[in-house]
OpenMM code with the backbone's topology and positions (N, CA, C; nanometers):
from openmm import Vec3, app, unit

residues = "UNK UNK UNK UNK UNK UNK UNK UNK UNK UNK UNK UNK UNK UNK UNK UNK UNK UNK UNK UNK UNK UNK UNK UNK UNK UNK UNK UNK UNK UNK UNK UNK UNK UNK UNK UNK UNK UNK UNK UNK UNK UNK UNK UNK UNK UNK UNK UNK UNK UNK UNK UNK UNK UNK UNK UNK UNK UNK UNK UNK UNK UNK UNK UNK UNK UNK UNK UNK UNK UNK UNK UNK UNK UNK UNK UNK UNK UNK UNK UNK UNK UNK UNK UNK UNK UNK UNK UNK UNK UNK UNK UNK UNK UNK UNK UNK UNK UNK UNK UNK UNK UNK UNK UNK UNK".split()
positions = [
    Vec3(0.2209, -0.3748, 1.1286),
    Vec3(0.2607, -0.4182, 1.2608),
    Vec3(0.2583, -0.2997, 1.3554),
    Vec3(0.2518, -0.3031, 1.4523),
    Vec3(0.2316, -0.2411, 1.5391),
    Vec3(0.3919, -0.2378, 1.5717),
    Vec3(0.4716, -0.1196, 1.6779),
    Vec3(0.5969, -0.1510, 1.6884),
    Vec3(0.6191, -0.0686, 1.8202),
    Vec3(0.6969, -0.1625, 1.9469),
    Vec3(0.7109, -0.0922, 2.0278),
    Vec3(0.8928, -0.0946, 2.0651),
    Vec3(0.9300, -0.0056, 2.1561),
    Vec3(1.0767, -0.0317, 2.1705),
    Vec3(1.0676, -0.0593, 2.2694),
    Vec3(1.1657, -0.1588, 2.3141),
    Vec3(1.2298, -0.1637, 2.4296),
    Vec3(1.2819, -0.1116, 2.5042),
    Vec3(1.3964, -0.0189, 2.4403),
    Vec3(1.4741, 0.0916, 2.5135),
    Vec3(1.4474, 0.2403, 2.4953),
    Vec3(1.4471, 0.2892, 2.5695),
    Vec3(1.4232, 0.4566, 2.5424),
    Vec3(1.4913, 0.5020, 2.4503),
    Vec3(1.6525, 0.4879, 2.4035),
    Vec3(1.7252, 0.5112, 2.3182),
    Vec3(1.6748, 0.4845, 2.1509),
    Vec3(1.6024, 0.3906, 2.1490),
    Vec3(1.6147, 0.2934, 2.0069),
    Vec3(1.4342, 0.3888, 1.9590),
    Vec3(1.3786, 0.4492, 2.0413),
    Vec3(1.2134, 0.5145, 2.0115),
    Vec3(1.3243, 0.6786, 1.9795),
    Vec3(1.4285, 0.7323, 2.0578),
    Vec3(1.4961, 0.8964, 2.0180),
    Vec3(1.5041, 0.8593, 1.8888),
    Vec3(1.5536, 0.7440, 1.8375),
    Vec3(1.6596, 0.7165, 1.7275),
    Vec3(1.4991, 0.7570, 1.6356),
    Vec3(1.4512, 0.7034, 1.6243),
    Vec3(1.3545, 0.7028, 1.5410),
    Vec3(1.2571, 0.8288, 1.5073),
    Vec3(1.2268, 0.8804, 1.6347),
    Vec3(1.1307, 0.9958, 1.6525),
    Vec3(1.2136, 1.1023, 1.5910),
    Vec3(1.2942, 1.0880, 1.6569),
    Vec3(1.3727, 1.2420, 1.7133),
    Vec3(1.5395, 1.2223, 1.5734),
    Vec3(1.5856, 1.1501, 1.6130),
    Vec3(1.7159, 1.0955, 1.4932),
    Vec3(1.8046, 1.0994, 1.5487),
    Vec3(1.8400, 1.1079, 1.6866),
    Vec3(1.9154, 1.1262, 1.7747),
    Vec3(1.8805, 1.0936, 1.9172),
    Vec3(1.9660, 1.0733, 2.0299),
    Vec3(1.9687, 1.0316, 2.1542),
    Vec3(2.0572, 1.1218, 2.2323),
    Vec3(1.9682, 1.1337, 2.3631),
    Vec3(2.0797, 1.1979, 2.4302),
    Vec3(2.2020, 1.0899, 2.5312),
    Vec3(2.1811, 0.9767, 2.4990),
    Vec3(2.2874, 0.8790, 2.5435),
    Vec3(2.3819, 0.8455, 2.4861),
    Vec3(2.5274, 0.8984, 2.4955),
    Vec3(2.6419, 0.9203, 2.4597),
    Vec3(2.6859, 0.8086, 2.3884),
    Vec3(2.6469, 0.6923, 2.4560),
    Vec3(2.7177, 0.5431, 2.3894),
    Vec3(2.6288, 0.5198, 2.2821),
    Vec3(2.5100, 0.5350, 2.2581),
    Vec3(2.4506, 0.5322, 2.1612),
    Vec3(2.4736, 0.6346, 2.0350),
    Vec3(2.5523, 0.6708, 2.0217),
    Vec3(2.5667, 0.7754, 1.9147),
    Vec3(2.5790, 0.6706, 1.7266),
    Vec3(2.5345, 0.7357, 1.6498),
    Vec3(2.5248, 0.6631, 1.5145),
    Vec3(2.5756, 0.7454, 1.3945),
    Vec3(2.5693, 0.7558, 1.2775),
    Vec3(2.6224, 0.8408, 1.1970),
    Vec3(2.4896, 0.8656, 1.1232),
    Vec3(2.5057, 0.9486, 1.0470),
    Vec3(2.3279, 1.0210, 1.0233),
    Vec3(2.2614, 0.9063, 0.9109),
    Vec3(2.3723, 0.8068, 0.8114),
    Vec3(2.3434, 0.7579, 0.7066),
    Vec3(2.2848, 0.6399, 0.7916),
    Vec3(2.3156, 0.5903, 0.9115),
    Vec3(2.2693, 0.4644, 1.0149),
    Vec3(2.1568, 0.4969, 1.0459),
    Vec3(2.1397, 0.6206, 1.1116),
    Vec3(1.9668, 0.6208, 1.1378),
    Vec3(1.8653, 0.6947, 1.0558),
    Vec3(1.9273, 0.7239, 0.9195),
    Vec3(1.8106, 0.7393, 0.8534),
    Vec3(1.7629, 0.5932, 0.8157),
    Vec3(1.8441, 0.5045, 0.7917),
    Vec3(1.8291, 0.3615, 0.7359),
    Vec3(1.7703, 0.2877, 0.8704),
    Vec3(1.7997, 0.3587, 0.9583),
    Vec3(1.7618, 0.2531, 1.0977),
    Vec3(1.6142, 0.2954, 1.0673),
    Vec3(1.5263, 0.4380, 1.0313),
    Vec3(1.4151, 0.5204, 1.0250),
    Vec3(1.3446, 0.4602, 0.9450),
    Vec3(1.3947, 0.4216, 0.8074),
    Vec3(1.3645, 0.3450, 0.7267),
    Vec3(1.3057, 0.2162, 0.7237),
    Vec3(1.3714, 0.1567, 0.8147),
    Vec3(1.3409, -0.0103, 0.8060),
    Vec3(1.2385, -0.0209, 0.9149),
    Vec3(1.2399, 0.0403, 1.0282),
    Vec3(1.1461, 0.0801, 1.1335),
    Vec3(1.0378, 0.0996, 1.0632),
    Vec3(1.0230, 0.2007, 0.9501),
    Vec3(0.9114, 0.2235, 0.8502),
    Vec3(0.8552, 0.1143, 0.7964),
    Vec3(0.9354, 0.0111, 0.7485),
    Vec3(0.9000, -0.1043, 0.7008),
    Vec3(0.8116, -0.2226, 0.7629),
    Vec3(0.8747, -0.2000, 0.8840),
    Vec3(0.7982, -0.3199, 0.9756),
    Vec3(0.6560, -0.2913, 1.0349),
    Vec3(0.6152, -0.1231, 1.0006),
    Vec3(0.5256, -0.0636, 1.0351),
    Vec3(0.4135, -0.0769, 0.8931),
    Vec3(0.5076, -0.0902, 0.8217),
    Vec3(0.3949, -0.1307, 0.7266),
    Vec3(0.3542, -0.2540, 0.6825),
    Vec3(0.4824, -0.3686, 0.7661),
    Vec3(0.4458, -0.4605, 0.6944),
    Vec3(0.3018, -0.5301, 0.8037),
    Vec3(0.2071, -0.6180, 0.7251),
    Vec3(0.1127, -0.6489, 0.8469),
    Vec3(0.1943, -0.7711, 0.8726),
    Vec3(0.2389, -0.8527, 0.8209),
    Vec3(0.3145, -1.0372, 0.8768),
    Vec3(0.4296, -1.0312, 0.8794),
    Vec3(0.4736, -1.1153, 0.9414),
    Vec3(0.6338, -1.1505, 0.9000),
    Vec3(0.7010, -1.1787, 0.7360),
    Vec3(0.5837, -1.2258, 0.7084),
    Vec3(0.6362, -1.2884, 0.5401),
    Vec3(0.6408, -1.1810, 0.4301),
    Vec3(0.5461, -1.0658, 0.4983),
    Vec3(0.6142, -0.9104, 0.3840),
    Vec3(0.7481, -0.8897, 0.4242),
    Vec3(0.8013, -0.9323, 0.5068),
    Vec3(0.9709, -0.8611, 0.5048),
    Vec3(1.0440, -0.9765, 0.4338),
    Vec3(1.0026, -1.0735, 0.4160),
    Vec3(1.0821, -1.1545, 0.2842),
    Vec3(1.0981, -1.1089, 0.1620),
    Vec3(0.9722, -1.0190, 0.1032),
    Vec3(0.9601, -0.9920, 0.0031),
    Vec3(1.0837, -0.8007, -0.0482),
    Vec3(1.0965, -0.7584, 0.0700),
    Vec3(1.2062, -0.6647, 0.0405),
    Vec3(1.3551, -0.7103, 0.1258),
    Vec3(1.4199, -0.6889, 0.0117),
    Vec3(1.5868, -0.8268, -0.0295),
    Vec3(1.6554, -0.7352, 0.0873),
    Vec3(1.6737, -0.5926, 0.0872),
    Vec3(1.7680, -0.5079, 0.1167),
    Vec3(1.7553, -0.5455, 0.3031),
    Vec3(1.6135, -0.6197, 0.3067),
    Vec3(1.6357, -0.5966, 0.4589),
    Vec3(1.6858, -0.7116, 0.5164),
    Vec3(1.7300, -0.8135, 0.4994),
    Vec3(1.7891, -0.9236, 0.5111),
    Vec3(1.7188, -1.0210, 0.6144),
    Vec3(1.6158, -1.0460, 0.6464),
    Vec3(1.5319, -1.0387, 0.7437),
    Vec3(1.5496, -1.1981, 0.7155),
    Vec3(1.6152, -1.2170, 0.9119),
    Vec3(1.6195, -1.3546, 0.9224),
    Vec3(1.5619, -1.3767, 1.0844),
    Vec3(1.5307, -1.5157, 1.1034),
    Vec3(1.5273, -1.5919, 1.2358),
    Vec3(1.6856, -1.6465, 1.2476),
    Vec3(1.6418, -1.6090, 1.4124),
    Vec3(1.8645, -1.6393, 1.4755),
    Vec3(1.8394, -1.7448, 1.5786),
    Vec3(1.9388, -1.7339, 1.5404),
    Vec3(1.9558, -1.9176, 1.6149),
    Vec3(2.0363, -1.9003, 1.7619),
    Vec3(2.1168, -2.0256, 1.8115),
    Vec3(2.1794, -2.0297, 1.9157),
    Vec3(2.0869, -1.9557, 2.0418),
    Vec3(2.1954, -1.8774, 2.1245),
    Vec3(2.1808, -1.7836, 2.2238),
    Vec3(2.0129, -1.6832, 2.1608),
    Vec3(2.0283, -1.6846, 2.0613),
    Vec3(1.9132, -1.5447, 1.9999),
    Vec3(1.8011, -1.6309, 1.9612),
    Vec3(1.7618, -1.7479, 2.0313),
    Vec3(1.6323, -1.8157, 1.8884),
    Vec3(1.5424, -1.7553, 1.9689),
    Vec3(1.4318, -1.7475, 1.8636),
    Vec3(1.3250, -1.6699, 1.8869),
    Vec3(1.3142, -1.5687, 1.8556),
    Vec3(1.4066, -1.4968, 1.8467),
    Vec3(1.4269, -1.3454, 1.7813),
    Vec3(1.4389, -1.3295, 1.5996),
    Vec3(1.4620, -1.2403, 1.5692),
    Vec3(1.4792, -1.2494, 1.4496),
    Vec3(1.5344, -1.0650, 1.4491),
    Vec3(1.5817, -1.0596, 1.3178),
    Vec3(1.6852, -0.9610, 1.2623),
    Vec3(1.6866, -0.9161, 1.1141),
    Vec3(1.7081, -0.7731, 1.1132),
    Vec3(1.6593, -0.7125, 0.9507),
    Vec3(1.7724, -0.6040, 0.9697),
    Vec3(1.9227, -0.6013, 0.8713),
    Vec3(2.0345, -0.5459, 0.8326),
    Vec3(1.9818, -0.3757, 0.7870),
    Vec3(2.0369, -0.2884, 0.8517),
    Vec3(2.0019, -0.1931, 0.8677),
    Vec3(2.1292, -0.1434, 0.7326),
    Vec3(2.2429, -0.1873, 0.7562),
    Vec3(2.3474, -0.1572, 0.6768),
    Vec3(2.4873, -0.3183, 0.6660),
    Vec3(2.5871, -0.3497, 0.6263),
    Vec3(2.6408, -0.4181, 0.6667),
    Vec3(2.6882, -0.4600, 0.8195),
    Vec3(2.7301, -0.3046, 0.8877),
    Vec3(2.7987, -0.3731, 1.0193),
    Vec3(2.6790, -0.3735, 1.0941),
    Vec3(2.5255, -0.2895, 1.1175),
    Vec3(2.4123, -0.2967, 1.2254),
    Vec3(2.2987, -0.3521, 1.1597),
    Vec3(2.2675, -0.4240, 1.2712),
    Vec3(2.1051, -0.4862, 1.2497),
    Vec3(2.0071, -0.4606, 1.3381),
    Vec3(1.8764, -0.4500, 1.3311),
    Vec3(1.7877, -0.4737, 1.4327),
    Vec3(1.7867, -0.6057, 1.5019),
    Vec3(1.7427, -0.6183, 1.5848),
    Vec3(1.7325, -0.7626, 1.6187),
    Vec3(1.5961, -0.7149, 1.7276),
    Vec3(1.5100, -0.7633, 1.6869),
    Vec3(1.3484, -0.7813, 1.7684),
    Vec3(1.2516, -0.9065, 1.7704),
    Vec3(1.1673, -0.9100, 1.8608),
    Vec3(1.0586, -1.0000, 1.8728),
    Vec3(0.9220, -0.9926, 1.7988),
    Vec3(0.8650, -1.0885, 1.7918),
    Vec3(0.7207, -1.0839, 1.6829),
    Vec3(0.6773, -1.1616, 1.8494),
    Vec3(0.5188, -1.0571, 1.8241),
    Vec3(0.4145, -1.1662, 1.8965),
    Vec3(0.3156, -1.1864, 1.8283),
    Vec3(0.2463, -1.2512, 1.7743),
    Vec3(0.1585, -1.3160, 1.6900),
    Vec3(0.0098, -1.3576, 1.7212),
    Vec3(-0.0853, -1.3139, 1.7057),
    Vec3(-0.1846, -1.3244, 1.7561),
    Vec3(-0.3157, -1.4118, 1.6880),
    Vec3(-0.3879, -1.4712, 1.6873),
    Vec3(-0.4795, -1.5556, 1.5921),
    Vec3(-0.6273, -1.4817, 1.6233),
    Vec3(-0.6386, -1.3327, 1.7091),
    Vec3(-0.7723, -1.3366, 1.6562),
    Vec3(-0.7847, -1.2482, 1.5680),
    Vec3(-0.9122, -1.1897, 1.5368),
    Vec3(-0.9270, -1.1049, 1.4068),
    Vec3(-0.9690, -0.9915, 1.4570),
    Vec3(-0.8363, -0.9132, 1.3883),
    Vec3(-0.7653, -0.8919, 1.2947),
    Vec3(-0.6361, -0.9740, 1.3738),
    Vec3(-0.5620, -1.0174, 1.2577),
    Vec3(-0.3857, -1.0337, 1.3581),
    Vec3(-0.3571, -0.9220, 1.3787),
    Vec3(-0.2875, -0.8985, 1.4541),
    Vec3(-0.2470, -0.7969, 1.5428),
    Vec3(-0.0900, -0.8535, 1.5213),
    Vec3(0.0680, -0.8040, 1.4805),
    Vec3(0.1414, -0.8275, 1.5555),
    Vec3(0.1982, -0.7224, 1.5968),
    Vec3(0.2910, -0.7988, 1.7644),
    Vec3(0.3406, -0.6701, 1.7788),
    Vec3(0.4860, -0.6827, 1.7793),
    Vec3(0.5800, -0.5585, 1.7269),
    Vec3(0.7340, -0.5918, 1.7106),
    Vec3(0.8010, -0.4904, 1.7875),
    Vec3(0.8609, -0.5843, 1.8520),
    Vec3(0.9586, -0.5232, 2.0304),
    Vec3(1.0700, -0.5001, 1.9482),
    Vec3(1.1190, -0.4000, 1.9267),
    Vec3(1.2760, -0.3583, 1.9103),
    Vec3(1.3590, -0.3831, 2.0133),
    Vec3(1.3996, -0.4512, 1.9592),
    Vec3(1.5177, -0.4927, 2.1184),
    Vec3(1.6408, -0.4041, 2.1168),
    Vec3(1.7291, -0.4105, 2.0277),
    Vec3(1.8326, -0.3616, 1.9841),
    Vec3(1.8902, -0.3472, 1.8579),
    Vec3(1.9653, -0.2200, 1.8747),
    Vec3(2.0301, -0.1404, 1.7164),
    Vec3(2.1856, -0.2049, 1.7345),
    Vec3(2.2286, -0.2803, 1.7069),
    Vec3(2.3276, -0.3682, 1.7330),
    Vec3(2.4505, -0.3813, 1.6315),
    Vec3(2.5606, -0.3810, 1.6939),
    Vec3(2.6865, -0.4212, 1.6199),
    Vec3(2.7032, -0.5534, 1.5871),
    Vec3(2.6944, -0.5500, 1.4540),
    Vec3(2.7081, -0.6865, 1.4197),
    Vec3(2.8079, -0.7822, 1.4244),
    Vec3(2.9473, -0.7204, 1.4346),
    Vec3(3.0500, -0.7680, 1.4650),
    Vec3(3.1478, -0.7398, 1.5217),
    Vec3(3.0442, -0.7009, 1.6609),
    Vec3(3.1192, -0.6269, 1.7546),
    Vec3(3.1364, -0.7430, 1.8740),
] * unit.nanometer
topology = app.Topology()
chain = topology.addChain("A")
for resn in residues:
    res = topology.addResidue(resn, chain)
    for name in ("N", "CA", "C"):
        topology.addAtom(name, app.Element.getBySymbol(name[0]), res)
């Protein structure tokens, strides 16, 4: 997949492992795992390879969020991003990071 961010914050997290935006701050074990799963979606080419690894919990959300979908970074944060899906050849998708999110916040 191809993978772009949304926010300037959520591309530091990844590149760099850090942000210079204060409210965004994480603990180092969050964004290596945030680095990680980012890794994942980069390798996966479809949606249906992230079924196949358990740890990432990779679901479609409902209510307020349908359309989106979400892969558990740790218990309390998840990603939550968009798929765009393309039918010519090659598929192409592309995955919008929306947000590094509190899950039960």
């Amino acid at each position: 997949m191809i993978v772009e961010f949304e926010k300037e914050y959520l591309r530091d997290l990844y590149i760099k492992g850090e942000c210079n935006d204060k409210k965004h701050r994480y603990r180092p074990d969050v964004i290596k795992r945030y680095k990680r799963d980012i890794d994942y979606l980069k390798w996966s080419s479809r949606k249906e390879d992230l079924f196949r690894i358990n740890s990432l919990n990779f679901e479609s959300l409902k209510g307020k969020d349908a359309g989106k979908f979400s892969i558990r970074v740790n218990d309390q944060y998840r990603i939550i991003f968009t798929l765009a899906e393309t039918a010519d050849e090659p598929i192409l998708t592309i995955c919008n990071i929306i947000e590094l999110s509190n899950h039960y916040a």
